[in-house]
C-alpha positions as CSV (number, residue, x, y, z in Angstrom):
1,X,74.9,61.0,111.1
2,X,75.9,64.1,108.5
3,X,75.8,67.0,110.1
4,X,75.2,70.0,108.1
5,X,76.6,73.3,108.1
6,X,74.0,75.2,110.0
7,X,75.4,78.5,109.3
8,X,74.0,78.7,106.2
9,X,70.3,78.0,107.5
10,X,71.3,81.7,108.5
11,X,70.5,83.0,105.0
12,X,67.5,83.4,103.0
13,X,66.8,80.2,100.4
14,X,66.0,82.7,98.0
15,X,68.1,85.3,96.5
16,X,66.3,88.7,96.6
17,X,66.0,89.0,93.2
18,X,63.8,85.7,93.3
19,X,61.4,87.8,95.8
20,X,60.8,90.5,93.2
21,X,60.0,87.9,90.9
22,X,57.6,86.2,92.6
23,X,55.9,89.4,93.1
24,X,56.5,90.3,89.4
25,X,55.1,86.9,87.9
26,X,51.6,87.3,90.6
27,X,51.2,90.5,88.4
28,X,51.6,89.0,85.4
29,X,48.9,86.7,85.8
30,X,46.6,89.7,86.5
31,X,48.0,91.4,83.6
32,X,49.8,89.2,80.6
33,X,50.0,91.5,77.9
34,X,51.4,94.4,80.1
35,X,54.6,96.1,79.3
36,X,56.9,96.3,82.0
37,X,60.0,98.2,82.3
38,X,62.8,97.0,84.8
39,X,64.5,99.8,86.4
40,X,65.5,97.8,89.2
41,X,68.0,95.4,87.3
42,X,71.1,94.9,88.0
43,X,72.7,93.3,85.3
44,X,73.8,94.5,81.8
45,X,71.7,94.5,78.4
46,X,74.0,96.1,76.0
47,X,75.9,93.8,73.9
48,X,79.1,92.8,74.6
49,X,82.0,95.2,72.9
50,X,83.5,93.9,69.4
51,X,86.5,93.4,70.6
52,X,85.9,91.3,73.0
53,X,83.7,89.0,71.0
54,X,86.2,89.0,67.9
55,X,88.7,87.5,70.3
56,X,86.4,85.0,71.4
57,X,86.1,83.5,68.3
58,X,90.1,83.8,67.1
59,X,90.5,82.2,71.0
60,X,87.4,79.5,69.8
61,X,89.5,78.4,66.7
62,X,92.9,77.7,68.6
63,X,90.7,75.4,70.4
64,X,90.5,73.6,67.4
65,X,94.0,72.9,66.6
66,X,96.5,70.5,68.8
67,X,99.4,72.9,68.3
68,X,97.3,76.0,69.8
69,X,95.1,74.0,72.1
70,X,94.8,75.4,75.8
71,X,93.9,72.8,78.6
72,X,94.5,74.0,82.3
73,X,95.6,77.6,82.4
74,X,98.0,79.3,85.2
75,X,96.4,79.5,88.6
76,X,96.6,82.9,88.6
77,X,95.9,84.2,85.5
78,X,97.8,84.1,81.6
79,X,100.5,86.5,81.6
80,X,99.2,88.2,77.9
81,X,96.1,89.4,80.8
82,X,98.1,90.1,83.8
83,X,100.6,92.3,81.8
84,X,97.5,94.6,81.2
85,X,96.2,94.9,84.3
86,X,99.7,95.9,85.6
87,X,99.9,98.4,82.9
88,X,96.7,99.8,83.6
89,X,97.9,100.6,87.5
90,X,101.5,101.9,86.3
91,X,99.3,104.4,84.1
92,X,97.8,105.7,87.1
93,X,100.8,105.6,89.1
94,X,100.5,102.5,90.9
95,X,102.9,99.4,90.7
96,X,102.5,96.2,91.8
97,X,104.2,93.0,91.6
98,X,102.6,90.2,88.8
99,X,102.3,87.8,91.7
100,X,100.2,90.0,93.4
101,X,97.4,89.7,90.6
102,X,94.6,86.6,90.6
103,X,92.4,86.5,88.1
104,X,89.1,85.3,89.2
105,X,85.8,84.3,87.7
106,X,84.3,88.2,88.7
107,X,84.0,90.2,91.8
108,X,81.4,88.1,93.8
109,X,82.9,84.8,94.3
110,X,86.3,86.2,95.6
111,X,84.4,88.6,97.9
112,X,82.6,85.3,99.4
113,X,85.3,83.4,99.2
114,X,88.2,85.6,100.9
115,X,86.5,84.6,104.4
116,X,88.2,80.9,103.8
117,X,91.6,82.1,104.7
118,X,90.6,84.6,107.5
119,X,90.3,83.7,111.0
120,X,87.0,82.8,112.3
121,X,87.6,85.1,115.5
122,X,87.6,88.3,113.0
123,X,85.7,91.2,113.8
124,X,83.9,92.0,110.6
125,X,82.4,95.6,109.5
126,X,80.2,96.7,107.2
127,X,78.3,99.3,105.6
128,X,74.7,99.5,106.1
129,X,72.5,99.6,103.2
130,X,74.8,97.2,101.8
131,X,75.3,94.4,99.2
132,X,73.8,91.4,100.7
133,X,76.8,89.3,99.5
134,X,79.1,90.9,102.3
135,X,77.2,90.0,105.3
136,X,75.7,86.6,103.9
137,X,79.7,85.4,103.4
138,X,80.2,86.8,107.1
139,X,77.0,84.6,108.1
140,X,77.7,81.9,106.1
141,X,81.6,81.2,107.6
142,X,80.4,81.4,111.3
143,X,81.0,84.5,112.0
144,X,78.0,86.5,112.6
145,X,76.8,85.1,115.8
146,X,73.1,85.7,116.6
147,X,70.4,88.2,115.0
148,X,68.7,90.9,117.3
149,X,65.1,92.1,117.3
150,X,66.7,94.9,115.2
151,X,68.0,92.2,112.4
152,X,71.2,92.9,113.4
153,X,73.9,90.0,113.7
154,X,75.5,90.7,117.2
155,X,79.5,89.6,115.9
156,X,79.0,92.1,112.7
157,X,79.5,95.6,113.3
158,X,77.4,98.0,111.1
159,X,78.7,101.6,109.4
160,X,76.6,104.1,109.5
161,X,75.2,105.2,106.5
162,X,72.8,107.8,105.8
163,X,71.3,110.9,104.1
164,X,72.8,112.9,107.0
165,X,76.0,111.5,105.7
166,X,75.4,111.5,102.4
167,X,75.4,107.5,102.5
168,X,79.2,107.3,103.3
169,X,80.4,105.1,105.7
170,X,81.3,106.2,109.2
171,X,84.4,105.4,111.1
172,X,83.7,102.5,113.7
173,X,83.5,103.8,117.5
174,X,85.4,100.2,118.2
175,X,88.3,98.2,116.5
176,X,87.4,95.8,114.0
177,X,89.5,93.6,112.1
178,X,87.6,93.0,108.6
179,X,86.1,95.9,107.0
180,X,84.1,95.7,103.6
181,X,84.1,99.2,101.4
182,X,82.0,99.3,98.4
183,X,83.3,102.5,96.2
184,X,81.2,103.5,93.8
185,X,78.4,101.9,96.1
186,X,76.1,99.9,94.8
187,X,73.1,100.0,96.0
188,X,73.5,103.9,96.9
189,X,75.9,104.8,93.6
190,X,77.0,107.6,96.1
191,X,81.2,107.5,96.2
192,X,84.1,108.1,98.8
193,X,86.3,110.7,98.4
194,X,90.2,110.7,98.6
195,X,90.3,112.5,101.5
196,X,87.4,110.0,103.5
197,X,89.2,106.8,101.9
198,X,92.1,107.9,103.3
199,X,90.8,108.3,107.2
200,X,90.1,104.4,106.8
201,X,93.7,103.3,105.7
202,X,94.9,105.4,108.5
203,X,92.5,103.2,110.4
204,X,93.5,99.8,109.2
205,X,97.4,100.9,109.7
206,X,96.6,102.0,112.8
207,X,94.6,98.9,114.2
208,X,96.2,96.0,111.9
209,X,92.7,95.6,110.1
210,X,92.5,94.4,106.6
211,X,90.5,96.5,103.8
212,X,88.2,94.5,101.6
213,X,87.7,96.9,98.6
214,X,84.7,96.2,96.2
215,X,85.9,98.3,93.4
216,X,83.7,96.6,90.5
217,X,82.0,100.4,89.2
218,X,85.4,101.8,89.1
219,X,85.4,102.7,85.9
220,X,82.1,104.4,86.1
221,X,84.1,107.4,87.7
222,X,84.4,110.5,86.0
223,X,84.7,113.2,88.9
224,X,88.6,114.1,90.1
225,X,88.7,113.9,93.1
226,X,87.2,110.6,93.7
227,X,89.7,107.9,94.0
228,X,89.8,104.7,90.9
229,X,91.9,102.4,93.1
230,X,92.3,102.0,97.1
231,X,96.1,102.1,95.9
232,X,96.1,105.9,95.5
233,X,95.9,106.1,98.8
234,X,99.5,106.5,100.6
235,X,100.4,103.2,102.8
236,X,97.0,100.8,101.4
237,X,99.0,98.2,99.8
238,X,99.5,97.3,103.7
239,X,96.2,97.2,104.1
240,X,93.7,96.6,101.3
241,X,92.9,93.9,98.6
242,X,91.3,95.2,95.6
243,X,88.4,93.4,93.8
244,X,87.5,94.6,89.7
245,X,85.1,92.8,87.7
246,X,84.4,93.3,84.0
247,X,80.8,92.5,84.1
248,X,79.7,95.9,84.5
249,X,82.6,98.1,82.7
250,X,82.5,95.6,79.7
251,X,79.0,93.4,80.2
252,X,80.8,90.5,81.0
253,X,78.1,89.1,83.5
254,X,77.6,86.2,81.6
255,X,81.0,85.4,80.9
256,X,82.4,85.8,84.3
257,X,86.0,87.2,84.6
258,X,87.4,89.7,87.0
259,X,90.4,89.9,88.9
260,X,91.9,90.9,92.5
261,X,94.9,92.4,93.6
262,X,96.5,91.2,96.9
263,X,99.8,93.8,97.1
264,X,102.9,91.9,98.8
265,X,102.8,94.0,101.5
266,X,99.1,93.2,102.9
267,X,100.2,90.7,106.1
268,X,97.7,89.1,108.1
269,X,99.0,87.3,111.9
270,X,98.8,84.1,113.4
271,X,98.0,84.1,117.3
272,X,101.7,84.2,118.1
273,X,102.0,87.3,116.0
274,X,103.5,86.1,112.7
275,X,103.5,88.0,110.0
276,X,101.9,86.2,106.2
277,X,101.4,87.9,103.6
278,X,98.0,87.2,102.2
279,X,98.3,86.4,98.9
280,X,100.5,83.5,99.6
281,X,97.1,82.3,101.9
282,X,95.4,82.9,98.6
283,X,97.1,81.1,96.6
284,X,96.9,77.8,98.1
285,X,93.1,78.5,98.7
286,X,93.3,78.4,94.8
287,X,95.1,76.1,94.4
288,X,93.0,73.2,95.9
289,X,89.1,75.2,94.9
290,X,90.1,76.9,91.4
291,X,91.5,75.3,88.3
292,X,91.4,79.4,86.9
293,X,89.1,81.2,84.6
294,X,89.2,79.5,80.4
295,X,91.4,80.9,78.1
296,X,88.8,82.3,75.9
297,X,87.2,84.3,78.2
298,X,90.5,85.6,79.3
299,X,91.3,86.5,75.8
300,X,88.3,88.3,75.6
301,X,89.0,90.4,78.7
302,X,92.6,90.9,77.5
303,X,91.0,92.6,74.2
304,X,89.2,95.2,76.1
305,X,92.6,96.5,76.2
306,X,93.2,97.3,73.2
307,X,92.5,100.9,71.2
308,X,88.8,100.0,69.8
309,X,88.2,97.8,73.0
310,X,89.3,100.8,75.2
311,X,86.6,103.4,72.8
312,X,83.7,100.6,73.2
313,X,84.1,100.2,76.3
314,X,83.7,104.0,76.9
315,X,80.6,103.9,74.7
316,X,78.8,101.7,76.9
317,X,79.8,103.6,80.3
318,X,78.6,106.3,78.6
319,X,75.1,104.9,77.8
320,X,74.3,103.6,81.1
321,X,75.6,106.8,83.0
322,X,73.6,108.7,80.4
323,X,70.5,107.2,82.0
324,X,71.4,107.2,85.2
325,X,71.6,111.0,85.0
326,X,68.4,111.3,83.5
327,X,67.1,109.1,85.6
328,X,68.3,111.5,88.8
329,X,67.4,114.6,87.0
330,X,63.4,113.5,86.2
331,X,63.1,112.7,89.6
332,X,64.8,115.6,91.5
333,X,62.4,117.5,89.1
334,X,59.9,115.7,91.4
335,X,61.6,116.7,94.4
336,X,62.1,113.4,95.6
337,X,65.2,113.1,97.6
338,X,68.2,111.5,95.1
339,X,71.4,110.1,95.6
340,X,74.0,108.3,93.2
341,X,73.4,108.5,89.5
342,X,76.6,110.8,88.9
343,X,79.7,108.2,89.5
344,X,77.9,105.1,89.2
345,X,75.1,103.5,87.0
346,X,73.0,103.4,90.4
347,X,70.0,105.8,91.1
348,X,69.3,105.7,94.9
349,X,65.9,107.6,96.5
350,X,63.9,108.5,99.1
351,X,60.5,106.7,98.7
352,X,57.6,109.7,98.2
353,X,55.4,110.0,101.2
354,X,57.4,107.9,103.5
355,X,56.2,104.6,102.4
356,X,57.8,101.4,102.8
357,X,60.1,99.7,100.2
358,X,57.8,96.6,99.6
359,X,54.8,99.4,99.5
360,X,56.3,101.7,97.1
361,X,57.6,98.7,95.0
362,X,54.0,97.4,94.4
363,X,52.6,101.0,93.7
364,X,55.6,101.2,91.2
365,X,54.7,98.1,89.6
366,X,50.9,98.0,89.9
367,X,50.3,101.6,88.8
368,X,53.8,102.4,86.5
369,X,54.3,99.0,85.4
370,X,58.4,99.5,86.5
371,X,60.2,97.3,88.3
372,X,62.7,99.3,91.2
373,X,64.6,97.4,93.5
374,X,63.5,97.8,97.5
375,X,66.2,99.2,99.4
376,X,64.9,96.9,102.3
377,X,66.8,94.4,100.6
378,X,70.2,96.4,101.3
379,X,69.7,96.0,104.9
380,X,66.7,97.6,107.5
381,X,68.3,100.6,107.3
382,X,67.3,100.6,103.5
383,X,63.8,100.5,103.8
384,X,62.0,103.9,102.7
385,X,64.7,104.1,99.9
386,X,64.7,102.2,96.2
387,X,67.3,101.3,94.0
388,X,66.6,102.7,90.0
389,X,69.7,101.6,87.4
390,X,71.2,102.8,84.2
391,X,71.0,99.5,83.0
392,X,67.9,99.5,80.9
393,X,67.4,100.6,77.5
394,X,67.9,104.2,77.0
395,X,64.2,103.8,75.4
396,X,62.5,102.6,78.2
397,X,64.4,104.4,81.0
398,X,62.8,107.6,78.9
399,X,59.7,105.8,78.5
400,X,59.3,105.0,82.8
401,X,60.5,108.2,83.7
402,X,57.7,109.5,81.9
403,X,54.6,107.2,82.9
404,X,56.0,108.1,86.8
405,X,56.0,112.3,86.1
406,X,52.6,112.3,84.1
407,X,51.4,111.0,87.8
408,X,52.9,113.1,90.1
């Protein structure tokens, strides 16, 4: 008799996003010829940057040819990519090693996937509103244990987060071994500052934890003092991995490419107290799951590099964090209760009159026609708040901030 993996009967069947749109198409029905507008969306809708197509199709045409034809790539990455990512860090002041960089297929699957060469026995932290993708991998691999009346998993402890604290992660009272930081956060867009980020590497030196940092709106900064990499903080190569994705600095959500940096210096122990440094754990998790991200896409990614890709790339941070700030501006007008929208593309509020999530998402959509993200899908301790993004059209984010302010 198979026996299946009953961890993962944990989970939802449905992503969240499949909720909304069951709840979206049931409107539709009612209402075909209805124009909505999707604040609540995630993913890009600019077009990709010029560059990065350009080098598609030079990459395309080598395909053609025997004597430029690219099978099986390195496992970690082509150098002509790697060489960019480590020039990138030295420009800030950073330097790492070239075997310390794996290029992945974008942030999520590595931020699943990094619980395969942890210890089952880990004590696993994180925020709370959160990603979902950080406590399903924890549920997933075995280690969450069982769920309270409070939907709490008893072998997961949960950061505080909340408008008291400005949606920044507290310090745990206890020791913990895994701990997942989101900076910009996404669902909040709120950010860690230097001097926060650096009370949790004192942590993790302090109690040999690891750092799992979800950097992937990095590039969305554009205030001083908040921190672009975990590696600006003294002592966090011993500490953290680093997770960046190009799906939301360059719109590569459809072409999937990302990388993660795992510093020499990040050890994790066996029961006896050896000391291995993680990366080489890594790479032989590669090596048998991951024959590497294509050498078009990686092509691509390596042209965002370059002067024009650099400017483009600008350009479309720019237009999404041009919405968010309107976004956070029409509705403090309000005097709703606004977080986010200045470092990150993500809009976070305070539902008006209390209400639910799932309540305020239907009044949204039934009475606005917008689409918002409930923040009861971050987590319990999400619900009263929703999730608005600078990802729409600059058109229509003008457009719903409007129908929602000639209303209230």
């Amino acid at each position: 008799m198979a026996l299946a993996n009953e961890n993962y009967l944990k989970i939802p069947e449905s992503r969240f996003s499949d909720e909304i749109e069951k709840r979206v198409n049931a409107f539709k029905v009612l209402h075909p010829t209805t124009k909505l507008i999707r604040l609540g969306i995630g993913d890009v809708t600019r077009p990709l940057p010029e560059e990065a197509v350009s080098a598609i199709h030079k990459a395309a045409e080598e395909m053609l040819h025997p004597e430029t034809f690219k099978g099986y790539g390195p496992l970690q990455g082509y150098d002509f990519l790697i060489d960019k990512i480590l020039k990138t860090y030295r420009s800030s002041g950073i330097i790492l090693d070239k075997e310390s960089i794996f290029v992945n297929h974008g942030a999520k699957p590595d931020i699943g996937n990094i619980g395969h060469i942890l210890g089952r026995d880990n004590i696993i932290a994180i925020a709370e509103p959160v990603y979902p993708v950080y406590e399903n991998a924890a549920i997933m691999s075995g280690r969450g244990g069982e769920i309270n009346d409070e939907e709490k998993w008893s072998n997961i402890v949960y950061l505080h987060c909340s408008k008291e604290n400005n949606f920044v992660p507290e310090l745990p009272d206890e020791r913990v071994d895994i701990i997942y930081l989101c900076n910009p956060n996404n669902p909040t867009g709120t950010v860690i500052n230097k001097t926060e980020l650096k009370k949790w590497v004192d942590y993790a030196l302090e109690n040999q934890s690891i750092i799992i940092y979800d950097g992937a709106y990095h590039a969305y900064i554009n205030e001083p003092d908040i921190p672009h990499s975990i590696y600006e903080i003294k002592g966090a190569k011993k500490v953290a991995l680093e997770i960046r994705s190009y799906s939301k600095t360059a719109g590569f959500t459809g072409l999937r490419c990302g990388y993660t940096v795992f510093p020499k210096e990040l050890m994790v122990y066996t029961r006896t107290g050896e000391e291995i440094p993680l990366l080489k754990l890594w790479y032989r998790r590669n090596l048998n799951y991951s024959n590497g991200v294509s050498y078009v896409v990686q092509r691509a990614a390596e042209a965002l590099y370059s002067r024009k890709g650099r400017i483009e790339i600008q350009e479309l941070i720019g237009y999404y964090l041009e919405n968010a700030k309107f976004i956070r501006e029409e509705l403090s007008e309000l005097g709703w209760e606004v977080f986010g929208g200045v470092n990150s593309p993500y809009v976070w509020f305070k539902t008006p009159r209390n209400q639910p999530s799932w309540k305020f998402f239907h009044e949204l959509l039934y009475n606005y026609n917008i689409i918002g993200m409930p923040g009861i899908i971050f987590g319990k301790s999400g619900d009263g708040y929703m999730r608005f993004s600078g990802f729409c059209s600059y058109e229509d984010t003008e457009e719903a901030m409007k129908r929602i302010k000639s209303n209230y």
